[in-house]
TIRO-204625 format. One record per atom (N, C-alpha, C, CB): atom name; x negated, y negated, z; residue in one letter; residue number from 1. Coordinates in steps of 0.05 Angstrom, whole numbers, plus 32768, in hexadecimal, padded with zeros to 4 digits. Glycine has a CB too. Layout:
REM residues N
  atomo  east  north    up  residuo  num
     CA     X      Y     Z        A  NUM
...
END
This chain:
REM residues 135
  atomo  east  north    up  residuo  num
      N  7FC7   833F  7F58        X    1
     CA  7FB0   8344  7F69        X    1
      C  7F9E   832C  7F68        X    1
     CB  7FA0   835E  7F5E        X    1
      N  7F8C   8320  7F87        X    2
     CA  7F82   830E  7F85        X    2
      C  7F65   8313  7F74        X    2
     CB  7F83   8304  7F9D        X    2
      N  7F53   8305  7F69        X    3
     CA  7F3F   8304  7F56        X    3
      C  7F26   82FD  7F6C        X    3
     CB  7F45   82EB  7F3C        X    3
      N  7F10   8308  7F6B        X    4
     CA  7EF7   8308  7F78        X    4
      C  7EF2   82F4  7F86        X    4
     CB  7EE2   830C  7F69        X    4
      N  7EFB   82D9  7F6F        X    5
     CA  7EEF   82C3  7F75        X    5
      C  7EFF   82B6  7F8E        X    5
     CB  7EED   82B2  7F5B        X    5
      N  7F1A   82B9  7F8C        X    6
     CA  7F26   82B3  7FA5        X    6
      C  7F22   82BD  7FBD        X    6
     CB  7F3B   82B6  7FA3        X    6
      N  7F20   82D9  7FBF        X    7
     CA  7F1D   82E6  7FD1        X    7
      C  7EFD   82D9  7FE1        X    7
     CB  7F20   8303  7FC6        X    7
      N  7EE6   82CE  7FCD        X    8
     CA  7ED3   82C5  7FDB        X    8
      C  7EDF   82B6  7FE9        X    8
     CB  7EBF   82BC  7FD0        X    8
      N  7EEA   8296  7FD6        X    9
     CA  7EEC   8284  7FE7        X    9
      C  7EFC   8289  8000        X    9
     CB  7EF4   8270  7FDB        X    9
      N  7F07   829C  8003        X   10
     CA  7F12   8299  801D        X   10
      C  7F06   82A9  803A        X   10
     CB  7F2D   82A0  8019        X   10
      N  7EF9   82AB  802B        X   11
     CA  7EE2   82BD  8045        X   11
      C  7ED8   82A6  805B        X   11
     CB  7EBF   82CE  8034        X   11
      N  7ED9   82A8  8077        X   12
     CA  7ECF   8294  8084        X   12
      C  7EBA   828E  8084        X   12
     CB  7ED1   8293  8096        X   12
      N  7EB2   8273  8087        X   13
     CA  7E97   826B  8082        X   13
      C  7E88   8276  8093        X   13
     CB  7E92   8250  8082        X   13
      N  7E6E   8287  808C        X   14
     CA  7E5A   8287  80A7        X   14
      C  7E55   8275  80BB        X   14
     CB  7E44   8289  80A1        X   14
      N  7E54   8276  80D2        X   15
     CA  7E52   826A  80E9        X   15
      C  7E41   825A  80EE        X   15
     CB  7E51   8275  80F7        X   15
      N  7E20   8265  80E4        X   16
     CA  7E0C   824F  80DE        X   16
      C  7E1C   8241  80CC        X   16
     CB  7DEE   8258  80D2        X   16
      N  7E2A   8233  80BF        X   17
     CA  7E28   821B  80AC        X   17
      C  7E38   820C  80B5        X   17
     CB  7E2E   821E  808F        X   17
      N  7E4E   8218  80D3        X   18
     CA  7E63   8204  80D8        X   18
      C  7E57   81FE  80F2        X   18
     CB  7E84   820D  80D8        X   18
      N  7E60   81E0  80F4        X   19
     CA  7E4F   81C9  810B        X   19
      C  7E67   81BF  811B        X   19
     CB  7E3B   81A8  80FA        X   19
      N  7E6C   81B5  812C        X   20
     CA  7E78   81A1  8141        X   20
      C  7E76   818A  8139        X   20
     CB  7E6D   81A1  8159        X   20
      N  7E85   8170  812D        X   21
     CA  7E8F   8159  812E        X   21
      C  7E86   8153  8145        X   21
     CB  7EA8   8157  8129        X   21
      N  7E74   813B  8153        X   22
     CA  7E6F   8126  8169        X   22
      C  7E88   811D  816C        X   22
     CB  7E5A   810F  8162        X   22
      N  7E87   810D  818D        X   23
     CA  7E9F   8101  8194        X   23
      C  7EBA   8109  819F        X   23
     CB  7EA4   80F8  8183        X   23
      N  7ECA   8102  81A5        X   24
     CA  7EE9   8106  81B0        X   24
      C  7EF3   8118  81A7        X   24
     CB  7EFD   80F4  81AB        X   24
      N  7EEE   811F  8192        X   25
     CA  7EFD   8127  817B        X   25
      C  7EF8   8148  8172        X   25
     CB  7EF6   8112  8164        X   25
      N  7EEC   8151  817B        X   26
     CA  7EDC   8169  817A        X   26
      C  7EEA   817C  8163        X   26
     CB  7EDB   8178  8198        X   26
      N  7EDA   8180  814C        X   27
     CA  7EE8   818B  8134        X   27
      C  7ED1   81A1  812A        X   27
     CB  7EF0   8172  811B        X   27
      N  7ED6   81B1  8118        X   28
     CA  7EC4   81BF  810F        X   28
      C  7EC6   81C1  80F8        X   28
     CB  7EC3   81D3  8117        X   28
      N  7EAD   81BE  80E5        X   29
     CA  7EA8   81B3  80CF        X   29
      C  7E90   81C4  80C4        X   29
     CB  7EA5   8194  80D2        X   29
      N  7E94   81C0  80A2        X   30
     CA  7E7E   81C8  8093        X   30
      C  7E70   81B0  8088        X   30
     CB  7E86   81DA  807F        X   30
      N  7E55   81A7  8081        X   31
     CA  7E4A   8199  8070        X   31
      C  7E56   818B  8058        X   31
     CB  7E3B   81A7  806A        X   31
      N  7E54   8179  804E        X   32
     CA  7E5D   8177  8021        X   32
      C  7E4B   8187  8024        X   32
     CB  7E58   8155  8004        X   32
      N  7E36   8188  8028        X   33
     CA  7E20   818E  8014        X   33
      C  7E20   81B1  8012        X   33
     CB  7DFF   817F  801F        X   33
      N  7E22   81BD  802C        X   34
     CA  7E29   81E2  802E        X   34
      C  7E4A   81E3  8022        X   34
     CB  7E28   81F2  8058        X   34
      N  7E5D   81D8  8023        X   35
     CA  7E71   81D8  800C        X   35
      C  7E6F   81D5  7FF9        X   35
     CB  7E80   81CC  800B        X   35
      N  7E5E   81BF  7FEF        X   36
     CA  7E59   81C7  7FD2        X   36
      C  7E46   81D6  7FC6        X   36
     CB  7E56   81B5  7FC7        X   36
      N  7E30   81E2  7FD6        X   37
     CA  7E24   81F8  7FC7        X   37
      C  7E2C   8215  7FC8        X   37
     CB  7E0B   81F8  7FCD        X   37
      N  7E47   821F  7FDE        X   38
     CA  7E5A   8231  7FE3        X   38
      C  7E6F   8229  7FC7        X   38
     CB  7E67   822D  8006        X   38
      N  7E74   8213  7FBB        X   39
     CA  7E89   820E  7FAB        X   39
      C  7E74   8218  7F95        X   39
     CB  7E99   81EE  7FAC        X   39
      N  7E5A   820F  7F8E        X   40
     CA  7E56   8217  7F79        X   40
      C  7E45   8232  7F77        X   40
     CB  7E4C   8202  7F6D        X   40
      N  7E40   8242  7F89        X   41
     CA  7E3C   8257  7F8B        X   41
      C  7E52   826A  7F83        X   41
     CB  7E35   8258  7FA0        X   41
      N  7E6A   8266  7F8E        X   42
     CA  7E7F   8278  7F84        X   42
      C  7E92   8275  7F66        X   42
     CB  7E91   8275  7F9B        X   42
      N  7E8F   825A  7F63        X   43
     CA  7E9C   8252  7F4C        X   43
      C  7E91   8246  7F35        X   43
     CB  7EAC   8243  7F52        X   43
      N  7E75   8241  7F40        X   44
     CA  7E6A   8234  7F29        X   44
      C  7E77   8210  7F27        X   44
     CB  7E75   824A  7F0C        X   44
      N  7E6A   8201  7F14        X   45
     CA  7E70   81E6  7F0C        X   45
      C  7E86   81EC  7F0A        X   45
     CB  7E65   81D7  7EF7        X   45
      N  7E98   81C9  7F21        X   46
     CA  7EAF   81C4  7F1B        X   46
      C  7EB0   81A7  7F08        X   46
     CB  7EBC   81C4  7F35        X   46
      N  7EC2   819F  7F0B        X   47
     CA  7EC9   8179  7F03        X   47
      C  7EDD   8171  7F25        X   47
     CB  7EEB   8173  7ED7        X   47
      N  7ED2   815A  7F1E        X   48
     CA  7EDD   8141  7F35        X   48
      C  7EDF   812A  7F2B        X   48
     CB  7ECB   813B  7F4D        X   48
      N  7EF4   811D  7F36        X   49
     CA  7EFE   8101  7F27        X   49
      C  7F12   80F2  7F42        X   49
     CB  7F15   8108  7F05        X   49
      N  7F03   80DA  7F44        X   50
     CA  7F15   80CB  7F5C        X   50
      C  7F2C   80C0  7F44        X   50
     CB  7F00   80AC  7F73        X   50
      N  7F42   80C9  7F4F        X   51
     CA  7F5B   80B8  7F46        X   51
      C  7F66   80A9  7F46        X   51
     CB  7F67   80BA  7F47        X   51
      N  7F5B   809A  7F65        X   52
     CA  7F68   8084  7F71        X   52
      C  7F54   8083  7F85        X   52
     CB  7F86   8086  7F7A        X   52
      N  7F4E   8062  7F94        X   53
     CA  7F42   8055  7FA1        X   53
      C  7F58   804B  7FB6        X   53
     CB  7F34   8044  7F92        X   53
      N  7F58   8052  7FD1        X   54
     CA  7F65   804B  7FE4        X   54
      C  7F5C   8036  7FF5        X   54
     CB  7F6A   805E  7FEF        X   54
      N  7F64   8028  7FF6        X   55
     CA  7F5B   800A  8000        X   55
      C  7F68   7FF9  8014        X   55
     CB  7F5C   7FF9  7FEB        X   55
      N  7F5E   7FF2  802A        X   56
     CA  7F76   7FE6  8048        X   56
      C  7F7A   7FD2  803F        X   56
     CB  7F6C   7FE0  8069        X   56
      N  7F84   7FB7  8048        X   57
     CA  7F98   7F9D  8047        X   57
      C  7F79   7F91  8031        X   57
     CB  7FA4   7F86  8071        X   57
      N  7F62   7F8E  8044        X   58
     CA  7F4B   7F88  8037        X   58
      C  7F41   7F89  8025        X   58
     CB  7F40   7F8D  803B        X   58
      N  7F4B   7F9D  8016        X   59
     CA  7F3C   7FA4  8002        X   59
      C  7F27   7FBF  8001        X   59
     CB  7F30   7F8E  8000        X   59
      N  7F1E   7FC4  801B        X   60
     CA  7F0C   7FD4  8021        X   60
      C  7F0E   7FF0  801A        X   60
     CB  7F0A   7FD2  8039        X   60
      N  7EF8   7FFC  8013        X   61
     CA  7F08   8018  800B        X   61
      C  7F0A   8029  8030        X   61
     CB  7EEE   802F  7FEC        X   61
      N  7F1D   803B  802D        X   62
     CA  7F29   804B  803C        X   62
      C  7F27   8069  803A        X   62
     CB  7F40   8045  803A        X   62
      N  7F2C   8073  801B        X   63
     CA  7F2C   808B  8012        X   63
      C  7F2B   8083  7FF7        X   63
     CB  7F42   809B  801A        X   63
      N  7F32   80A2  7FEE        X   64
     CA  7F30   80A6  7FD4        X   64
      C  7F45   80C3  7FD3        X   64
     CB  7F0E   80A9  7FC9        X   64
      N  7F55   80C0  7FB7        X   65
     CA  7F5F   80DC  7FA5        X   65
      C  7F49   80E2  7F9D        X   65
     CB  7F74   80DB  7F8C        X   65
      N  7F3F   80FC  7FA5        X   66
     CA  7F33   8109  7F90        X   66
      C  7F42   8128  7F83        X   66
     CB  7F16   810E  7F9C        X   66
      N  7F3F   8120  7F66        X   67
     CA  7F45   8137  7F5C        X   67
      C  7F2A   8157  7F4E        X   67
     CB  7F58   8129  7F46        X   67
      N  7F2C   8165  7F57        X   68
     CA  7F1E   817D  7F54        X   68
      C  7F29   8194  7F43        X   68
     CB  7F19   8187  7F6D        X   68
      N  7F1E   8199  7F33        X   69
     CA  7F26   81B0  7F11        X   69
      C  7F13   81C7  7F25        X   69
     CB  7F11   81A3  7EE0        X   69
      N  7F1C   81DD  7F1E        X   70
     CA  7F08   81F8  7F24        X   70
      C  7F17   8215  7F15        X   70
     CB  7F05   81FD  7F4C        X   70
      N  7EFD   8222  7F07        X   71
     CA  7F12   823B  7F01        X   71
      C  7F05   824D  7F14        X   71
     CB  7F15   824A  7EDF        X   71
      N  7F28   8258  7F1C        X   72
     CA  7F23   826B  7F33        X   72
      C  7F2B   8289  7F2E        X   72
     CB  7F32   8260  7F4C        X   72
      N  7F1F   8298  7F21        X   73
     CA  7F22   82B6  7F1D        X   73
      C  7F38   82B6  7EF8        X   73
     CB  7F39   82C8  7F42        X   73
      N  7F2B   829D  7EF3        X   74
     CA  7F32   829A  7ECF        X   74
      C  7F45   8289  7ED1        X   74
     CB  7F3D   82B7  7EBB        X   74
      N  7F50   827D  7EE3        X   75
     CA  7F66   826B  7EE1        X   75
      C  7F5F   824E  7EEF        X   75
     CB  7F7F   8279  7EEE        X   75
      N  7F65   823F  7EDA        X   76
     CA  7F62   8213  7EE6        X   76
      C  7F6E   821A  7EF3        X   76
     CB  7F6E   81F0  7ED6        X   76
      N  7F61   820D  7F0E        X   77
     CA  7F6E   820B  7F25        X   77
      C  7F6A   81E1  7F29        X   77
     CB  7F5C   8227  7F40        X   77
      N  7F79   81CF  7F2B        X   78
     CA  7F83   81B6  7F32        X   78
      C  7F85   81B5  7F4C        X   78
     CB  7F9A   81AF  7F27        X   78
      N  7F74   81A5  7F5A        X   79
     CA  7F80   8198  7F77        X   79
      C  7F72   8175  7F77        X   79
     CB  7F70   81B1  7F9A        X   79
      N  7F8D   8170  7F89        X   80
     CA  7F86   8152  7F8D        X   80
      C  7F89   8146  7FA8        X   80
     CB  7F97   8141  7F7B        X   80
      N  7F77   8142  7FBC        X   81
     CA  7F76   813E  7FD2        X   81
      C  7F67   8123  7FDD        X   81
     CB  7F6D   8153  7FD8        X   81
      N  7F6E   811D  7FFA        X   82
     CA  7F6E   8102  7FF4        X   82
      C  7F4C   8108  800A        X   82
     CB  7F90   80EA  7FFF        X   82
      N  7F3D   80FA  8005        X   83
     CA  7F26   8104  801A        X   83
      C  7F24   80DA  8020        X   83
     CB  7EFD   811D  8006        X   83
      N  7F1E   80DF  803F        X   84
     CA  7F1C   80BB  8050        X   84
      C  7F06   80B8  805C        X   84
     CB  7F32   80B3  806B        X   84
      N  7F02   809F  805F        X   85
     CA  7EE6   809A  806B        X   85
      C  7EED   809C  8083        X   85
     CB  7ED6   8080  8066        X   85
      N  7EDF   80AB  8098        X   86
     CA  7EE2   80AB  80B3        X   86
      C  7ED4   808F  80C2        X   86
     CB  7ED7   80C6  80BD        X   86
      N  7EC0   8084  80BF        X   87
     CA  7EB5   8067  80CA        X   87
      C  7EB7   8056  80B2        X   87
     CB  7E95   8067  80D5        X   87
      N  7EC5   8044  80AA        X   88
     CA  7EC5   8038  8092        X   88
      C  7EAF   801C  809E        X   88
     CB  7EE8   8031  8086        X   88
      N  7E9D   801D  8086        X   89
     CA  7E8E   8006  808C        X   89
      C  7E88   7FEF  807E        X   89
     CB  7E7B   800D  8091        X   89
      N  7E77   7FDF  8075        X   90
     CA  7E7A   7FCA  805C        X   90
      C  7E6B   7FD1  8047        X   90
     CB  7E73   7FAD  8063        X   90
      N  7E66   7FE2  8043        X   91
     CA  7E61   7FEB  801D        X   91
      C  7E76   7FFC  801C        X   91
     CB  7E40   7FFE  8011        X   91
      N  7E8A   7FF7  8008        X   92
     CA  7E9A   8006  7FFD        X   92
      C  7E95   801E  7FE5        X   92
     CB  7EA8   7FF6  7FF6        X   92
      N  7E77   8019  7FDA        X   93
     CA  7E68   8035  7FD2        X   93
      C  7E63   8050  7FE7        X   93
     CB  7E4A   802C  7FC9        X   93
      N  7E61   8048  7FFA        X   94
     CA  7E56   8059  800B        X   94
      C  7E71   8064  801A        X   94
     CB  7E3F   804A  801E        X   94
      N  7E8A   804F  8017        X   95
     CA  7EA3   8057  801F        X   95
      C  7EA9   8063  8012        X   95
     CB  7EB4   804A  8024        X   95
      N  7EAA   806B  7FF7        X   96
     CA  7EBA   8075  7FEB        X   96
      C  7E9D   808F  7FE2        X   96
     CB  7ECD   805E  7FD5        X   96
      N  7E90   808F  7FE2        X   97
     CA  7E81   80A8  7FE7        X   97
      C  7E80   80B8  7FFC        X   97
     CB  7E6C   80A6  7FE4        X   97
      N  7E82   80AA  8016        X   98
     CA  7E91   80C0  802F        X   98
      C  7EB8   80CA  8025        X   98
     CB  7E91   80A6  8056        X   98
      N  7EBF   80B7  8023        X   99
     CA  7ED7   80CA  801A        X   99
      C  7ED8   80E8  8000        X   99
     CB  7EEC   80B2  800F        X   99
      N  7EC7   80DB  7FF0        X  100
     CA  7EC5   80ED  7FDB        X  100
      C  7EBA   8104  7FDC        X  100
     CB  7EBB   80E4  7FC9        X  100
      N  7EB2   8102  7FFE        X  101
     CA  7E9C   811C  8012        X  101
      C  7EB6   812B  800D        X  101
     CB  7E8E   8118  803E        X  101
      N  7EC8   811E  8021        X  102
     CA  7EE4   8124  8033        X  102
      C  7EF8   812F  8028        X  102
     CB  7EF0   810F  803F        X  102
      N  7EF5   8128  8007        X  103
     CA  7F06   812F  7FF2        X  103
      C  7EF9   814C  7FE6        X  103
     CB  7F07   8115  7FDB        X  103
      N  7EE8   8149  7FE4        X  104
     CA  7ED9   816A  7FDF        X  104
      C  7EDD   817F  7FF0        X  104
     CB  7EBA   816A  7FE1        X  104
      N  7ED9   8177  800D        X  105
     CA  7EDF   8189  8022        X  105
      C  7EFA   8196  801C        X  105
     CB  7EDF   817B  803E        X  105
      N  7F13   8185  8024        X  106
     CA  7F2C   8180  801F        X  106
      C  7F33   8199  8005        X  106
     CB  7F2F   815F  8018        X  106
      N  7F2B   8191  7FE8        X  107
     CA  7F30   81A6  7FD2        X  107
      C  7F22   81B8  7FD7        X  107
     CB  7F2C   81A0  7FB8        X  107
      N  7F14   81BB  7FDE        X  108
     CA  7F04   81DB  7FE9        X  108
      C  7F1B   81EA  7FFD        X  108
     CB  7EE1   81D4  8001        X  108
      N  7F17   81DC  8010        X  109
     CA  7F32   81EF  8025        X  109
      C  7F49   81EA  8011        X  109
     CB  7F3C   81E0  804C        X  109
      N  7F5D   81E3  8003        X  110
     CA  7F6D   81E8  7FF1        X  110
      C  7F6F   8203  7FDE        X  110
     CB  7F6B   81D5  7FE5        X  110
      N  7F4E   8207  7FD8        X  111
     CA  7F50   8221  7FCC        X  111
      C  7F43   8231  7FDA        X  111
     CB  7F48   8223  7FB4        X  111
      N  7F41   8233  7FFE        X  112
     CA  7F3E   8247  8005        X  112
      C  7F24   8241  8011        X  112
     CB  7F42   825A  7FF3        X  112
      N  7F11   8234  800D        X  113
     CA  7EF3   8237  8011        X  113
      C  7EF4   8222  8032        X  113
     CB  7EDB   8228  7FF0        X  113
      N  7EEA   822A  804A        X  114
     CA  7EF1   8222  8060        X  114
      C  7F0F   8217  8075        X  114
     CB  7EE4   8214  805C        X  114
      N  7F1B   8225  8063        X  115
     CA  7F3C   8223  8065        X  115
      C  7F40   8227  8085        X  115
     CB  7F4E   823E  8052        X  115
      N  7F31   8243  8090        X  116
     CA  7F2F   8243  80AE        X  116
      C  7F28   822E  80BD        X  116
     CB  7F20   8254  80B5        X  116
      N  7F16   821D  80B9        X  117
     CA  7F0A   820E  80CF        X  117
      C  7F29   81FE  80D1        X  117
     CB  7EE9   81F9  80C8        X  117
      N  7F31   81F0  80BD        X  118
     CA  7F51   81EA  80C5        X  118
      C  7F62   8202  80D7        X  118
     CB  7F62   81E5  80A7        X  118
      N  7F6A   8212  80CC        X  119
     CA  7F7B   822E  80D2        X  119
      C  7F72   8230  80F1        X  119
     CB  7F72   824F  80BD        X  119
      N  7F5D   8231  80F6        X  120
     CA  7F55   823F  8117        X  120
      C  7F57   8255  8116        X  120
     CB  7F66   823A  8130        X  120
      N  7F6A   825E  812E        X  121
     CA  7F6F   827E  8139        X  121
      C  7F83   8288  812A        X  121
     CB  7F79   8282  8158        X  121
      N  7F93   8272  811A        X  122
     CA  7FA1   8288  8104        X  122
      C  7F9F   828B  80EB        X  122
     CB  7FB8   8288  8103        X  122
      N  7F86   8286  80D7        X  123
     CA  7F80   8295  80C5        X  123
      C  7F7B   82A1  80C1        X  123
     CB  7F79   8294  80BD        X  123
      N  7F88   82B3  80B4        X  124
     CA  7F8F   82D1  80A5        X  124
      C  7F89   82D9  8084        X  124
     CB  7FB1   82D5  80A7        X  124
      N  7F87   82B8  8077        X  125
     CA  7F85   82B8  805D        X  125
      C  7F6B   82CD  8054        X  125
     CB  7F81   829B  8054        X  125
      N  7F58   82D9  805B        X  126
     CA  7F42   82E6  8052        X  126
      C  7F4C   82FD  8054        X  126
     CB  7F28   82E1  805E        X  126
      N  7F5C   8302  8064        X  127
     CA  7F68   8328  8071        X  127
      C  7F7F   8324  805D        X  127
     CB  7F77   8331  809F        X  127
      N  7F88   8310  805B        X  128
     CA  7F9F   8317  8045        X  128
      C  7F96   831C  8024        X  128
     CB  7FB5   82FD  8045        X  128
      N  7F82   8319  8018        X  129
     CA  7F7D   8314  8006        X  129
      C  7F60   8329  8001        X  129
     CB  7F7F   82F8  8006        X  129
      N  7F65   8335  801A        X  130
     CA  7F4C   8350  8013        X  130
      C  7F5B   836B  800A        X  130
     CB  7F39   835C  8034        X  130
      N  7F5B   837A  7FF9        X  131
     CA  7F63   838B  7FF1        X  131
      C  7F5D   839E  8004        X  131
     CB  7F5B   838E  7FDA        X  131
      N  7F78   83AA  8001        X  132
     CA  7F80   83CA  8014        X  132
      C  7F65   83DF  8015        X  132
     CB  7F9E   83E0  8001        X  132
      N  7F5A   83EB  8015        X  133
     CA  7F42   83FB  8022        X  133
      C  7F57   8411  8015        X  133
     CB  7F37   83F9  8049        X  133
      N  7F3E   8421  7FFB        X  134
     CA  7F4B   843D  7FF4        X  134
      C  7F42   8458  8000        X  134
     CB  7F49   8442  7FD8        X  134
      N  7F46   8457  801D        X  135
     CA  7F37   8468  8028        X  135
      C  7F45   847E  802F        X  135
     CB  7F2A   845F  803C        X  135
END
């Protein structure tokens, strides 16, 4: 049986918190900042650790591994995802702190928490993981 805590994260995000991406590209997105107070609302303090620094011919940073620890309904849960700078610019602090946004987002939908805004019209993960109705 799934554990409380999962079953939150997979509940879709309220609608006030998800926004439209500017540009060509039209995506739908949550905040870092409403992901991570949805991450630590449900789970409490995690750990994060960049593993690796991804870097073009340049040198420049690109991305980042980030790795994310969380216990999820009493069990370490491990994910390692790669989060990228979408405008890479010339501070590579600020590069690799937009990826480390992108990398948060990224392990969040891994364990469920905005998993839909990827999924679209066919996420099901919240209906699958709600318990049968003893009615």
């Amino acid at each position: 049986l799934m554990g409380e805590q999962l079953q939150a994260l997979a509940k879709r995000v309220p609608d006030k918190y998800v926004k439209q991406k500017p540009g060509g590209f039209a995506a739908d997105y949550v905040s870092h900042a409403d992901i991570q107070q949805m991450l630590l609302a449900k789970l409490g303090p995690c750990s994060q650790e960049v593993t690796q620094m991804i870097r073009n011919a340049d040198g420049q940073v690109q991305g980042v591994v980030l790795r994310m620890t969380f216990t999820i309904d009493g069990e370490t849960v491990t994910i390692d995802e790669i989060g990228e700078v979408e405008r890479p610019g010339p501070s590579d602090g600020l590069n690799a702190k937009n990826a480390v946004s992108d990398g948060v987002k990224r392990c969040a939908m891994r364990i469920g928490l905005g998993l839909h805004l990827w999924a679209q019209e066919t996420y099901a993960l919240d209906r699958a993981l709600t318990p049968p109705s003893s009615e």
